[in-house]
C-alpha positions as CSV (number, residue, x, y, z in Angstrom):
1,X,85.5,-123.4,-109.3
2,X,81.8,-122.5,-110.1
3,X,79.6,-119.5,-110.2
4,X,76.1,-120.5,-109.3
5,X,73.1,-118.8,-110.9
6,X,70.3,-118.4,-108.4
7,X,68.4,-120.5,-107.3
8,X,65.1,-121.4,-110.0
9,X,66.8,-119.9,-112.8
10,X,65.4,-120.8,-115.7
11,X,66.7,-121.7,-118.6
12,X,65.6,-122.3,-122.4
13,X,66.2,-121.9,-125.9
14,X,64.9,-119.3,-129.0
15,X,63.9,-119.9,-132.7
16,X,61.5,-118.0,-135.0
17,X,59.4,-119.4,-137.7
18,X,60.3,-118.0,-140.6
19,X,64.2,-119.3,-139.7
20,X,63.7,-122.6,-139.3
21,X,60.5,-124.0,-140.5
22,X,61.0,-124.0,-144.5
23,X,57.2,-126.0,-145.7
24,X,56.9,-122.4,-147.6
25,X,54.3,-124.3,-150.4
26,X,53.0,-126.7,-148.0
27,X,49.5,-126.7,-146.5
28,X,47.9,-123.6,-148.0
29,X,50.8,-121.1,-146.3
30,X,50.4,-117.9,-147.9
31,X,53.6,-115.5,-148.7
32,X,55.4,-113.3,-146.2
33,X,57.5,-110.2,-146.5
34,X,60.6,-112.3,-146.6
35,X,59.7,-114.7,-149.3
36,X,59.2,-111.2,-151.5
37,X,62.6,-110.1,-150.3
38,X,64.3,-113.0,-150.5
39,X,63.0,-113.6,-154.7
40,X,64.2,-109.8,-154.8
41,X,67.8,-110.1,-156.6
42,X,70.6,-108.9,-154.7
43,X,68.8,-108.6,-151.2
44,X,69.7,-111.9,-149.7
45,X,73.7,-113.5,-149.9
46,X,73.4,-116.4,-152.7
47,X,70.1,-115.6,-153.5
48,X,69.0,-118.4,-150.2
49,X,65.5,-117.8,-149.0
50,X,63.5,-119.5,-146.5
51,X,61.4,-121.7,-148.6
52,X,63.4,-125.0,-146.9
53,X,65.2,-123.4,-144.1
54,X,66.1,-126.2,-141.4
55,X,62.3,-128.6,-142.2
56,X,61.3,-128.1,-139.0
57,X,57.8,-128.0,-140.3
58,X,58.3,-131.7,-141.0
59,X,61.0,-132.6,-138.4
60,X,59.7,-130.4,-135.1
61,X,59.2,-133.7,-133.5
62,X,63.4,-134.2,-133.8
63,X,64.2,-130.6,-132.7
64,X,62.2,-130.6,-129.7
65,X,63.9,-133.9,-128.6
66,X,67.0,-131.7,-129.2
67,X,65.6,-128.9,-126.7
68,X,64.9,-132.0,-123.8
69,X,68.2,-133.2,-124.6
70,X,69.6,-129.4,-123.6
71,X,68.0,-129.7,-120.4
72,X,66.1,-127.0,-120.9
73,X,62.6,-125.9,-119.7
74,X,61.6,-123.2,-121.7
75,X,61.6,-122.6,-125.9
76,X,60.5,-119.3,-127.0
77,X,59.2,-120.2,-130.4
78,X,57.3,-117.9,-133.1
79,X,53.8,-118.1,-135.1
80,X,54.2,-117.4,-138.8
81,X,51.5,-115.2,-139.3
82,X,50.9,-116.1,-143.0
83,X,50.6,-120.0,-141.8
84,X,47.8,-119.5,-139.9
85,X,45.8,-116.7,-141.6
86,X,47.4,-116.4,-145.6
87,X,46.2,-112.9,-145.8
88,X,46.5,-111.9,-142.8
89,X,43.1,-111.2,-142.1
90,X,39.8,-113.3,-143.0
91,X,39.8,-117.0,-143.7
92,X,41.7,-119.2,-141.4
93,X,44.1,-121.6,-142.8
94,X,43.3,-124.9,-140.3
95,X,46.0,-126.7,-141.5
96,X,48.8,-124.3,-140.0
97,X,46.6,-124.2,-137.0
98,X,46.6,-127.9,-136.6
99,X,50.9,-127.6,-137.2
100,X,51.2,-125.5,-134.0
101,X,48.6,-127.5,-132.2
102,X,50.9,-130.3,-132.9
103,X,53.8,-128.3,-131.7
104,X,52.9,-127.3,-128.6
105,X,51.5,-130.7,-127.6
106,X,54.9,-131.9,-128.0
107,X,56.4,-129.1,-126.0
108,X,54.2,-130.2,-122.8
109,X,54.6,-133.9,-123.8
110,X,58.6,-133.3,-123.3
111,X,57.9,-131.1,-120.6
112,X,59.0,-127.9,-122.5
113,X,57.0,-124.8,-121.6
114,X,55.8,-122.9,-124.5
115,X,56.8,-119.6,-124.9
116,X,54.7,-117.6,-127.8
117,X,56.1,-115.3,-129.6
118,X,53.2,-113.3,-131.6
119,X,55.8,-111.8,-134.4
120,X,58.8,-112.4,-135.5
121,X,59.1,-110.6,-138.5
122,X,57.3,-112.5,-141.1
123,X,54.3,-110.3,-142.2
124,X,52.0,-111.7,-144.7
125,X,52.5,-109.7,-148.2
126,X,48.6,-109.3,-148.1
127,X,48.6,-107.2,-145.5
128,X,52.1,-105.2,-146.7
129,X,50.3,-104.8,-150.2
130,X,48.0,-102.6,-147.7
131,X,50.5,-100.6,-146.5
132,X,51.5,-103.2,-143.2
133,X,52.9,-101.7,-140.2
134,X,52.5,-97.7,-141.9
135,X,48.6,-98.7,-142.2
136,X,47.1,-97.7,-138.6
137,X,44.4,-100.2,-139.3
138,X,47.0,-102.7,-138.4
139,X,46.8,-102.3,-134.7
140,X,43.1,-104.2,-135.7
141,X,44.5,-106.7,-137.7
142,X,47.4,-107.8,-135.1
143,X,44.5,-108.0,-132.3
144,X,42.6,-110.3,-134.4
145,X,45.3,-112.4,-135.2
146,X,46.2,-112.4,-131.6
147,X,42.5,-113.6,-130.9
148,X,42.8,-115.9,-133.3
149,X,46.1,-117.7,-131.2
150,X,45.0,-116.8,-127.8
151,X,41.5,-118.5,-128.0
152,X,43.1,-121.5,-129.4
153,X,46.6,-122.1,-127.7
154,X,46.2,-120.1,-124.4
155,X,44.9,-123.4,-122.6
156,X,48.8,-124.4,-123.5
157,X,51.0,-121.7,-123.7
158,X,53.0,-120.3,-120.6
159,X,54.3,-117.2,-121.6
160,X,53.2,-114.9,-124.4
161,X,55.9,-112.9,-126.5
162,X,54.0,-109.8,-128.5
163,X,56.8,-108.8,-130.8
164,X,60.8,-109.8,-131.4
165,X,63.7,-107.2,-132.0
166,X,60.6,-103.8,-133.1
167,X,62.9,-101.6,-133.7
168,X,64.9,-103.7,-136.1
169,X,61.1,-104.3,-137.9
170,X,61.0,-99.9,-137.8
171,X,64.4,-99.3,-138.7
172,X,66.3,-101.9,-140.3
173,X,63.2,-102.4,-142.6
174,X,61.5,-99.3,-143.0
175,X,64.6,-96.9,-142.7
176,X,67.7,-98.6,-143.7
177,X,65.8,-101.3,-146.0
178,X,68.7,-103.9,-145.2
179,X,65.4,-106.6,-144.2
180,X,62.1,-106.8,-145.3
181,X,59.5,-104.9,-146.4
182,X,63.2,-103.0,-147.6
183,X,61.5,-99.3,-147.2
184,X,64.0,-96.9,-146.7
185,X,61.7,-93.4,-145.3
186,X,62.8,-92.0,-141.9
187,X,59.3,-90.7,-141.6
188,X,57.3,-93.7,-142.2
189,X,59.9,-95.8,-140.1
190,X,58.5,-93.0,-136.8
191,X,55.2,-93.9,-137.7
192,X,56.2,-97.8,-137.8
193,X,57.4,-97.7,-134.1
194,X,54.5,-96.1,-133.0
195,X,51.8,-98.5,-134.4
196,X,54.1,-101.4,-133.4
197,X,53.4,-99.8,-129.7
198,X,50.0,-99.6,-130.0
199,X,50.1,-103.0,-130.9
200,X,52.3,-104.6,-128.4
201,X,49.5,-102.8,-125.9
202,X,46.4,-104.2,-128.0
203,X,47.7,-107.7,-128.0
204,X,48.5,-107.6,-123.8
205,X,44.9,-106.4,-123.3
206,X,43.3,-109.4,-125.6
207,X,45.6,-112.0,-123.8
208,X,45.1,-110.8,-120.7
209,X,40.7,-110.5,-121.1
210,X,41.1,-114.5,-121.3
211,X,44.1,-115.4,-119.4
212,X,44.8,-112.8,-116.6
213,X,47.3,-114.3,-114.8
214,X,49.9,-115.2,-118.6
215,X,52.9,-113.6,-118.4
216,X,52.9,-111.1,-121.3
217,X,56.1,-109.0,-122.6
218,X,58.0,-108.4,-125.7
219,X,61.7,-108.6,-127.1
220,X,63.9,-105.8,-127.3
221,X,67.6,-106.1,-128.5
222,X,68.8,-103.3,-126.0
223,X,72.7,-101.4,-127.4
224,X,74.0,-99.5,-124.9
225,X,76.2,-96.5,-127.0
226,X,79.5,-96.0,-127.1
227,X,81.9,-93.1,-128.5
228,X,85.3,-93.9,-130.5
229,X,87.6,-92.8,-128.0
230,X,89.5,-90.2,-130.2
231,X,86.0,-88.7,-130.6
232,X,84.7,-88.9,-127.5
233,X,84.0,-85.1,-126.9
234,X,82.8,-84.4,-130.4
235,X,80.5,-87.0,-129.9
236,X,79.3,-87.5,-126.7
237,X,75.7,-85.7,-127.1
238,X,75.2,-88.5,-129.3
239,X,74.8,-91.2,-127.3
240,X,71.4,-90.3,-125.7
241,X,70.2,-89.4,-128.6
242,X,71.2,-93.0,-130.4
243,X,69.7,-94.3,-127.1
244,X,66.3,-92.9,-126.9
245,X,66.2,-93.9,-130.3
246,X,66.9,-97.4,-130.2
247,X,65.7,-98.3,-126.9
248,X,63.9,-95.6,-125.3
249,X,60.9,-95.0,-128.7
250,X,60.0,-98.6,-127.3
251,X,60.6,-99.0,-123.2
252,X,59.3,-95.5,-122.2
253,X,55.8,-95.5,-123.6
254,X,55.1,-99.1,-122.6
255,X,56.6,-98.5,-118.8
256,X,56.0,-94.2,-118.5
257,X,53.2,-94.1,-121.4
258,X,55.5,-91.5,-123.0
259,X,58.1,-91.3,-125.7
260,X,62.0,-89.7,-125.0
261,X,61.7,-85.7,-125.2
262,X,64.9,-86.2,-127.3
263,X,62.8,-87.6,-130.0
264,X,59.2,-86.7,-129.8
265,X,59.3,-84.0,-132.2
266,X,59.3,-86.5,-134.3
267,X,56.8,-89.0,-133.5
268,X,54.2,-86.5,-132.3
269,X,52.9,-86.2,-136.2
270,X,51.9,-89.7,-135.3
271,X,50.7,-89.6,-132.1
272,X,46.6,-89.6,-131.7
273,X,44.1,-88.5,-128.5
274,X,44.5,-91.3,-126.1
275,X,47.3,-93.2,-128.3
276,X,49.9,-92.5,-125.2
277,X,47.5,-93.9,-122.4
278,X,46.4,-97.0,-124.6
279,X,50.0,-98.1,-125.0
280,X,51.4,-97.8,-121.6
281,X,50.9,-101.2,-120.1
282,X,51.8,-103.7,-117.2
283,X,55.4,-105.6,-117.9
284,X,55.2,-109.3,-116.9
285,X,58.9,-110.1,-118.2
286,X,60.8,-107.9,-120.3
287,X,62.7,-109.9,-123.2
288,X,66.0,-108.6,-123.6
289,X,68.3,-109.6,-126.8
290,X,72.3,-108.5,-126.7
291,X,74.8,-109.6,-128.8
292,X,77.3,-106.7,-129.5
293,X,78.2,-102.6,-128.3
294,X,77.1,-100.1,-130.7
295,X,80.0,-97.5,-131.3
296,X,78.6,-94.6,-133.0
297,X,80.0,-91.1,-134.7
298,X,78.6,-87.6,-136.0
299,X,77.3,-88.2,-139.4
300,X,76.3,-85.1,-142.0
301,X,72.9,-85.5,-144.3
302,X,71.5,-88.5,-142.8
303,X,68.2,-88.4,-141.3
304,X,70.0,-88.8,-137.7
305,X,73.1,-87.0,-136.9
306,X,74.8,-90.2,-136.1
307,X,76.3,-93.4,-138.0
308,X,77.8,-96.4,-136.9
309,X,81.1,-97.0,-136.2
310,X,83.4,-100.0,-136.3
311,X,84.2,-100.7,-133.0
312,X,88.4,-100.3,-131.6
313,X,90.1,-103.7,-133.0
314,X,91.2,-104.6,-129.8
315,X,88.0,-106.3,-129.6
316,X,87.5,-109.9,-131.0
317,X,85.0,-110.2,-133.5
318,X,82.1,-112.9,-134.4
319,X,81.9,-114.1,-138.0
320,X,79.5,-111.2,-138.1
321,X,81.5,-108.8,-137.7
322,X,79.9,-107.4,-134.2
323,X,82.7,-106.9,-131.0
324,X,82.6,-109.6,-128.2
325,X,81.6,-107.4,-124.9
326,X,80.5,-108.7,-122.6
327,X,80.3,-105.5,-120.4
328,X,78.1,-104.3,-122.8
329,X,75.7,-107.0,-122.3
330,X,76.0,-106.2,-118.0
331,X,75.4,-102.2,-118.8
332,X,72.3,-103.2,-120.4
333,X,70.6,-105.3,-118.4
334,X,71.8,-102.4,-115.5
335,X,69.7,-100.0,-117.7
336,X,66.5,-102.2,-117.0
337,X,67.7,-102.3,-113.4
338,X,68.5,-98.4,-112.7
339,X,65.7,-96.3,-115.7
340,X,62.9,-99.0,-115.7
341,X,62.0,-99.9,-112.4
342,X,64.0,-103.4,-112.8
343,X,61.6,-105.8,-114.0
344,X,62.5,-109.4,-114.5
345,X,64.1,-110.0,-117.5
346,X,64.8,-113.2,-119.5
347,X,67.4,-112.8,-121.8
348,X,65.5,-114.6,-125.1
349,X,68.4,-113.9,-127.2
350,X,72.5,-114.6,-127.1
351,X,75.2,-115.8,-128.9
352,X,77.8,-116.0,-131.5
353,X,78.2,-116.9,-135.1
354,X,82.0,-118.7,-135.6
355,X,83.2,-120.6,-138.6
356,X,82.2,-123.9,-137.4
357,X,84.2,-126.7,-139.2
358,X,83.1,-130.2,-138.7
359,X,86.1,-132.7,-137.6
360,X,86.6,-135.9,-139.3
361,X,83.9,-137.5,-137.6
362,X,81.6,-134.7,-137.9
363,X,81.8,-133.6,-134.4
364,X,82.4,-129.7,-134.3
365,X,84.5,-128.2,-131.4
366,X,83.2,-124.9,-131.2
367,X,85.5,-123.4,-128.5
368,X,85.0,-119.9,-129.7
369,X,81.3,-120.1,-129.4
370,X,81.9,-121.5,-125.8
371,X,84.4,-119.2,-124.9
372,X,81.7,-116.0,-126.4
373,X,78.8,-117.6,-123.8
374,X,81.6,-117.9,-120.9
375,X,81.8,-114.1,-121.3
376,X,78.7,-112.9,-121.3
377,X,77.2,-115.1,-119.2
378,X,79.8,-114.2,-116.5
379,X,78.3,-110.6,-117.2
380,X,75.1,-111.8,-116.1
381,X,76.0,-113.1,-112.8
382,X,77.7,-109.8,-112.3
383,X,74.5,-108.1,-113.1
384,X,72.6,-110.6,-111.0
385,X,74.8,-109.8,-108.0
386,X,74.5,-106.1,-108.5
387,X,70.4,-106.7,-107.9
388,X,69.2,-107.1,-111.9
389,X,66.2,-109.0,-111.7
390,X,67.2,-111.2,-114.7
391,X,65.3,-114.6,-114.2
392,X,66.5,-116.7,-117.4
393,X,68.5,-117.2,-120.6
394,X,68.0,-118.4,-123.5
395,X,71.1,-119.2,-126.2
396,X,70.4,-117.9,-130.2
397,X,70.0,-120.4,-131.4
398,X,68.9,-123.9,-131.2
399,X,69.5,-124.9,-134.7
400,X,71.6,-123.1,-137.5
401,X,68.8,-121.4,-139.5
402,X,68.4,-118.7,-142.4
403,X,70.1,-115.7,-141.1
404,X,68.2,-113.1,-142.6
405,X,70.2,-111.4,-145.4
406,X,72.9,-113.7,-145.1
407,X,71.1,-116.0,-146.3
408,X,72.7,-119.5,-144.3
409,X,76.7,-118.2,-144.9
410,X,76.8,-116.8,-140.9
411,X,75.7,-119.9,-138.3
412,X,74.7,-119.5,-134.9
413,X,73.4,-122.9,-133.6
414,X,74.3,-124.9,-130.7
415,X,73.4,-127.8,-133.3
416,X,75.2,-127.9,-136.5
417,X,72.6,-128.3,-139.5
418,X,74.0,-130.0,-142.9
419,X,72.0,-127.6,-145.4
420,X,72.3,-130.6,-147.9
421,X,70.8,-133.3,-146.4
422,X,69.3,-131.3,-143.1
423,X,71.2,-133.7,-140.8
424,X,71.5,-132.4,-137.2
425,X,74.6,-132.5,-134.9
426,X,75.3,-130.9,-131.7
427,X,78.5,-129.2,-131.2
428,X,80.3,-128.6,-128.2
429,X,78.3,-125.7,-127.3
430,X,75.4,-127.7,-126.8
431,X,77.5,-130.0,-124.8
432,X,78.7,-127.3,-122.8
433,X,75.6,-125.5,-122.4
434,X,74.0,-128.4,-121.4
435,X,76.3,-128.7,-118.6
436,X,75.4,-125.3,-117.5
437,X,71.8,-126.1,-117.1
438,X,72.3,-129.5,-115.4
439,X,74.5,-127.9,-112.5
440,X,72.8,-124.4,-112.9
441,X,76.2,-123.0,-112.9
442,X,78.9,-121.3,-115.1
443,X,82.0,-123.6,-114.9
């Protein structure tokens, strides 16, 4: 038996930049945030950086056969800032144009449709040696550099993607320092969030002066909250509060030009005349990233009341560490449904990193991976059928790439990558997945 997704569903795949496309001295590309973390000792597992990743700067041609091979429609890809402008502002490096020229012709040659996303966490250093996203002046710099790609890829590009995850950019690096810039200062992290809002809302305007009719959104990795249950009283009040932190700071000022009363004692320091009304803008699509619940508890001397929890151990577990719920991943896409007017959402991130061992032949049976997008895509055809305007999925990831601070120990890939010799296999994910898309439905 089958459960059918609607009719015109459409599904893709996600990768970003800096994750995948290694050529870090090729070509005139200048340095980004992560290359400086990553040559920071003790930041990244094993000391990896990104400087190789998966070659996809030199074997894009490969991964987008890949993507055809899927069946999929749509790939949500990222521009590396630094590629195509070194400093971030001023001169224009033409070779890293001419790279994503290249790219995207091959997306529409395979009949892929590009999806653009703007940022995906890869900030030149030049502009972070000027004080990056706690420098107001960036909401200048991002609409230039948005010019920049809008003027010379809009003829091409089908969907435009202003920002990936901005409240891990605001809080995992500027609070917690666990990714790059690694800042750790509640205060500058507020004024982070904000000035990513105001640019999500300059970038929409400048796309939409030359293409009105380009759907334009950004990515949010939604948590919905949840109490340990031999705390739940103590720590109820919490929730909301974790909420309007993590999801709210960046939903309600884009769709209600305002920020959560639970937290705008906070970000009012940082709020200017007309800042509110500039930032609230149309949603095309909202981008919706889940992979895990958040359990939370009361936490003394922090600069929130709250830590994270480790979730109950009945839950199994990803090679991360984060609990398989798919519930969780339902509630959330319910919470764009019942608080934000249900827009349609595309899921542009989900998935599982397993300990994938390749067989004797190389072939890797990934059942666990299949068995974590059984799950949670079962939660979106509950979601669907509960009236959730979600429109399309994409799997994380294509490729195993660079995972951030874990360097390349954690993989996520439907397609197994051999770090040695960059050899690509797909696993049985990508086998199984694939059936999905061909008979648009969850076996």
């Amino acid at each position: 038996m089958t459960k059918p997704f609607p009719n015109g569903f459409r599904w893709g795949v996600s990768t970003s930049s800096y994750q995948i496309e290694g050529g870090a001295s090729d070509d005139g590309r200048g340095d980004s945030i992560w290359d400086t973390y990553c040559a920071t000792p003790g930041r990244v597992a094993n000391g990896d950086n990104g400087s190789v990743a998966c070659d996809h700067y030199h074997r894009w041609a490969e991964d987008l056969d890949l993507i055809r091979g899927l069946g999929a429609k749509h790939y949500r890809f990222s521009v590396m800032w630094p590629r195509v402008i070194p400093n971030g502002t001023g001169k224009v490096n033409e070779t890293g144009m001419a790279f994503y020229d290249r790219l995207i012709d091959g997306m529409c040659e395979r009949g892929l449709d590009p999806w653009l996303c703007l940022y995906h966490w890869d900030l030149p250093q030049a502009l972070q040696d000027r004080g990056g996203w706690t420098n107001r002046s960036i909401v200048d710099w991002f609409g230039d550099y948005t010019e920049l790609l809008v003027t010379r890829f809009g003829d091409r590009v089908k969907s435009w993607v202003t920002f990936n995850e901005p409240n891990v950019v605001a809080w995992v690096g500027h609070e917690e320092g666990r990714h790059a810039p690694g800042i750790t200062d509640p205060r500058a992290a507020m004024r982070v969030a904000h000035h990513l809002n105001m640019c999500h809302a300059r970038a929409t305007r400048v796309i939409k002066h030359h293409y009105p009719d380009a759907p334009v959104g950004f990515v949010l990795p939604m948590h919905k909250a949840y109490t340990l249950p031999h705390r739940r009283e103590q720590d109820a009040h919490l929730v909301d509060l974790f909420e309007a932190k993590w999801n709210g700071i960046f939903l309600d000022p884009v769709y209600y030009g305002r920020y959560p009363e639970l937290i705008i004692d906070r970000m009012e320091p940082h709020i200017q005349d007309g800042d509110l009304e500039a930032i609230e803008t149309n949603v095309d699509f909202q981008g919706l990233n889940q992979y895990f619940p958040s359990y939370i508890e009361a936490a003394e001397g922090r600069a929130w009341p709250f830590k994270h929890a480790e979730p109950p151990k009945y839950f199994r577990r990803t090679e991360m560490g984060w609990a398989i719920d798919g519930d969780c991943f339902y509630r959330t896409m319910k919470i764009l449904q019942e608080n934000y007017g249900n827009p349609p959402i595309f899921v542009t991130e989900n998935g599982g990193a397993f300990t994938d061992i390749p067989g004797h032949n190389g072939y890797i049976d990934d059942q666990d991976r299949i068995a974590y997008y059984s799950e949670y895509l079962s939660a979106l055809l509950r979601a669907v059928d509960e009236g959730a305007n979600v429109q399309g999925y994409m799997p994380w990831s294509l490729l195993d790439n660079f995972e951030w601070a874990y360097g390349y120990e954690k993989r996520f890939g439907l397609v197994h990558v051999d770090y040695d010799t960059l050899k690509r296999t797909p696993k049985a994910s990508y086998d199984f997945m694939r059936r999905v898309i061909e008979s648009n439905a969850l076996p």
